[in-house]
N, C-alpha and C positions, 0 to 999 in steps of 0.2 A: 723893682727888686722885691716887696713888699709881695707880690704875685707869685713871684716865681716862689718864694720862699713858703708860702699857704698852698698850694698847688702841690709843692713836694713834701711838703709834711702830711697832706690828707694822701698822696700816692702810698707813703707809707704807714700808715694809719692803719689797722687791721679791722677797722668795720666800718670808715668808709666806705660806703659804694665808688667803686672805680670810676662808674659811668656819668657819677656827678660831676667829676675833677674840672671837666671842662666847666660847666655850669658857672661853677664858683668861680672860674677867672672872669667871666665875661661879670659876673653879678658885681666881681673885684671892681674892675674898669667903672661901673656904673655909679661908682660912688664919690666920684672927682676929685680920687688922691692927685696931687703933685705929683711926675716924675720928673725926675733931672737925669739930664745925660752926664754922662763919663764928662768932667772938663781936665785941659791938662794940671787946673790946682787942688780937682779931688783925685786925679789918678797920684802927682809926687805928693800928696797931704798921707794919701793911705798907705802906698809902700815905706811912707816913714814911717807911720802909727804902727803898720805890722812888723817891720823888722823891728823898732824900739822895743814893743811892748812883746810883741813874741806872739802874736794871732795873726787868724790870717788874711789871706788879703779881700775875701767875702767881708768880714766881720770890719775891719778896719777901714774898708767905702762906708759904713752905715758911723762909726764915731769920726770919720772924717768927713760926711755930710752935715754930721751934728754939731761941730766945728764952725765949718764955712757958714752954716743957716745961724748960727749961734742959740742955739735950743739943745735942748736937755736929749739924749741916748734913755729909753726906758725899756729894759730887755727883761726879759726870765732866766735868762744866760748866767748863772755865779759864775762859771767858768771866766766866761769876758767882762763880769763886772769885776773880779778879783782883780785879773789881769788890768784893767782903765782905769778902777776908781781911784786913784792918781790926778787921775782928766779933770775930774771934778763935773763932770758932764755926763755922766750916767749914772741912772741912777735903777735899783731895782727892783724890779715889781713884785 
C-alpha cells in the first residue's frame, strides 16, 4: 500500500515528471519493505476502526495493521491523527 500511495501522490504532484512514476515504484520494491495481505483480522479490525472513529477504510487498514504488528502509526495526516489519537498508537510527524 506504501507504493500505491507514493505513486499517487507524485501522479498529482505538479512538477513531477509523469514519466518517472513508474521508476519510483520499481525503485519502491527494491528496498525490502514488508507487505501483508488483506487477512480476515485486518479486513473486521479496520471496518471497525473506520466506522468507530469515523475514517475511512484506506486510513483504518494502515491503524489497523499498526494494531495487529503492535508498532506505533506515524502519519502527517492531523486530520487522522485527531481522529485515532485516542488509539494511543499514532503518533505525529
Amino acid at each position: 500500500m506504501v507504493v500505491w500511495e507514493v505513486l499517487n501522490a507524485l501522479k498529482y504532484h505538479k512538477y513531477f515528471p509523469k514519466q518517472e512514476i513508474g521508476k519510483v515504484g520499481i525503485i519502491l520494491l527494491s528496498y525490502g519493505f514488508e507487505f501483508f495481505e488483506l487477512s480476515e483480522e485486518l479486513i473486521e479490525r479496520m471496518v471497525k476502526l473506520a466506522l468507530d472513529l469515523d475514517i475511512t477504510i484506506y486510513d483504518a487498514c494502515y491503524v489497523a495493521l499498526a494494531e495487529i504488528l503492535g508498532c506505533k502509526l506515524i502519519t502527517a495526516d492531523r486530520n487522522l491523527f485527531n481522529k485515532v489519537r485516542g488509539e494511543k498508537l499514532i503518533e505525529l510527524l
